[in-house]
C-alpha positions in Angstrom: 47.8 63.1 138.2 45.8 66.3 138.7 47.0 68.3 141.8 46.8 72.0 143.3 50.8 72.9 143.8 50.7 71.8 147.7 50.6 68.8 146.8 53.3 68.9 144.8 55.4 71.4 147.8 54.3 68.4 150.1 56.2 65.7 147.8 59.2 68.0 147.8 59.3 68.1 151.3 59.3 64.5 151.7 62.7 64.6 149.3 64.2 67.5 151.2 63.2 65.5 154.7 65.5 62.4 153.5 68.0 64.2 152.2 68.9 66.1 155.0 67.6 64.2 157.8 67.9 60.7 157.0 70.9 60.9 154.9 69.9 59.7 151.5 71.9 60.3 148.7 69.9 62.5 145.9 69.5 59.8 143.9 67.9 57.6 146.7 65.6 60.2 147.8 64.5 60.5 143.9 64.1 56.9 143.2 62.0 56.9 146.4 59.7 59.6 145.3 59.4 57.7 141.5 58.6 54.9 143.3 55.2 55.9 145.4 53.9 56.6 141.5 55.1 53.7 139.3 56.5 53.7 136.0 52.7 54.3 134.8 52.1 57.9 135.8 52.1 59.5 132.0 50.9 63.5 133.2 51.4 65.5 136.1 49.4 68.5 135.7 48.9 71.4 138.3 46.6 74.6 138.8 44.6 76.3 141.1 47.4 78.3 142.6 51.4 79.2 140.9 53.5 76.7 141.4 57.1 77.5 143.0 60.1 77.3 139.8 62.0 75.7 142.4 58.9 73.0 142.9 58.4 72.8 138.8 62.4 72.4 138.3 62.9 69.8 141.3 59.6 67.8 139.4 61.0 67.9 135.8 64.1 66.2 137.2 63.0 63.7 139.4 60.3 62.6 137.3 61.8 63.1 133.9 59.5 60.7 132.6 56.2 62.9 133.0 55.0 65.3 130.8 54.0 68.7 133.6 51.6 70.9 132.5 50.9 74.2 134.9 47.3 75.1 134.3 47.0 78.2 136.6 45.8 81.0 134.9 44.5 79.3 131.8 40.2 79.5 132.5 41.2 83.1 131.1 42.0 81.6 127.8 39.1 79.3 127.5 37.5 81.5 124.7 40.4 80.8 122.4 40.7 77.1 123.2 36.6 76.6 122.7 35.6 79.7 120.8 32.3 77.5 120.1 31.6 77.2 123.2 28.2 79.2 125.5 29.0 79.3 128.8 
Protein backbone atom coordinates (compact mmCIF):
# COMPACT_ATOMS: atom_id res chain seq x y z
CA UNK A 1 0.00 0.00 0.00
CA UNK A 2 1.24 3.38 -1.20
CA UNK A 3 -0.10 6.35 0.89
CA UNK A 4 0.64 10.20 1.66
CA UNK A 5 1.06 10.15 5.82
CA UNK A 6 -2.81 11.33 6.28
CA UNK A 7 -3.75 8.37 5.40
CA UNK A 8 -1.81 6.77 7.66
CA UNK A 9 -2.79 9.83 10.73
CA UNK A 10 -6.43 8.84 9.62
CA UNK A 11 -5.96 5.01 10.50
CA UNK A 12 -4.44 6.03 13.80
CA UNK A 13 -7.29 7.99 14.60
CA UNK A 14 -9.63 5.25 14.02
CA UNK A 15 -7.32 3.25 16.89
CA UNK A 16 -7.17 6.17 19.20
CA UNK A 17 -11.26 6.67 18.63
CA UNK A 18 -11.79 2.93 20.00
CA UNK A 19 -9.53 3.02 22.53
CA UNK A 20 -10.78 5.78 24.25
CA UNK A 21 -14.26 6.06 23.22
CA UNK A 22 -15.47 2.72 22.74
CA UNK A 23 -13.47 1.02 25.29
CA UNK A 24 -11.33 -1.46 23.41
CA UNK A 25 -8.55 -2.97 24.81
CA UNK A 26 -5.19 -2.16 22.77
CA UNK A 27 -5.05 -5.33 21.43
CA UNK A 28 -8.68 -5.17 20.11
CA UNK A 29 -8.36 -1.92 18.55
CA UNK A 30 -4.98 -3.42 16.80
CA UNK A 31 -6.48 -6.61 15.61
CA UNK A 32 -9.27 -4.41 14.20
CA UNK A 33 -7.00 -2.15 12.26
CA UNK A 34 -4.91 -5.65 10.93
CA UNK A 35 -8.06 -6.80 10.02
CA UNK A 36 -9.47 -4.00 7.29
CA UNK A 37 -5.96 -5.12 5.46
CA UNK A 38 -5.65 -8.91 5.64
CA UNK A 39 -2.80 -11.02 6.31
CA UNK A 40 -1.71 -10.21 2.55
CA UNK A 41 -0.65 -6.60 2.80
CA UNK A 42 3.44 -7.25 2.33
CA UNK A 43 4.54 -3.09 2.13
CA UNK A 44 3.32 -0.05 3.47
CA UNK A 45 5.15 2.65 2.00
CA UNK A 46 4.60 6.54 2.60
CA UNK A 47 5.83 10.01 1.06
CA UNK A 48 4.69 13.06 -0.10
CA UNK A 49 4.77 14.75 3.27
CA UNK A 50 6.98 13.62 6.87
CA UNK A 51 5.33 11.20 8.58
CA UNK A 52 4.72 11.81 12.47
CA UNK A 53 7.43 9.20 14.75
CA UNK A 54 4.52 8.81 16.82
CA UNK A 55 2.40 7.58 13.44
CA UNK A 56 5.59 5.47 12.06
CA UNK A 57 6.09 3.81 15.78
CA UNK A 58 2.26 3.20 16.38
CA UNK A 59 2.40 1.44 12.45
CA UNK A 60 5.55 -0.77 13.15
CA UNK A 61 3.68 -2.19 16.11
CA UNK A 62 0.39 -2.85 15.05
CA UNK A 63 1.28 -4.11 11.80
CA UNK A 64 4.55 -5.87 12.71
CA UNK A 65 4.09 -7.87 9.73
CA UNK A 66 4.75 -5.07 7.02
CA UNK A 67 7.88 -3.93 5.87
CA UNK A 68 7.39 0.51 6.10
CA UNK A 69 9.32 2.39 3.91
CA UNK A 70 9.08 6.50 4.33
CA UNK A 71 9.92 7.87 0.87
CA UNK A 72 9.74 11.64 1.62
CA UNK A 73 12.60 13.30 0.63
CA UNK A 74 14.06 10.64 -1.52
CA UNK A 75 13.32 12.32 -5.47
CA UNK A 76 16.60 14.24 -4.19
CA UNK A 77 18.54 11.05 -4.32
CA UNK A 78 17.26 9.84 -7.63
CA UNK A 79 20.74 10.53 -9.35
CA UNK A 80 22.42 7.94 -7.09
CA UNK A 81 19.73 5.31 -7.35
CA UNK A 82 19.63 5.73 -11.41
CA UNK A 83 22.85 7.48 -12.25
CA UNK A 84 21.93 6.17 -15.96
CA UNK A 85 19.17 7.71 -16.13
CA UNK A 86 18.12 11.47 -18.57
CA UNK A 87 15.50 13.12 -17.06
Amino acid sequence: MACPPRILKSLHSIWTDKVKHEGCTVEDADSYIVERFGSRMKFVISGGAPTPPNIVSWLKRVMHHVTYQDSYGMSVLYPFYFPSSTF
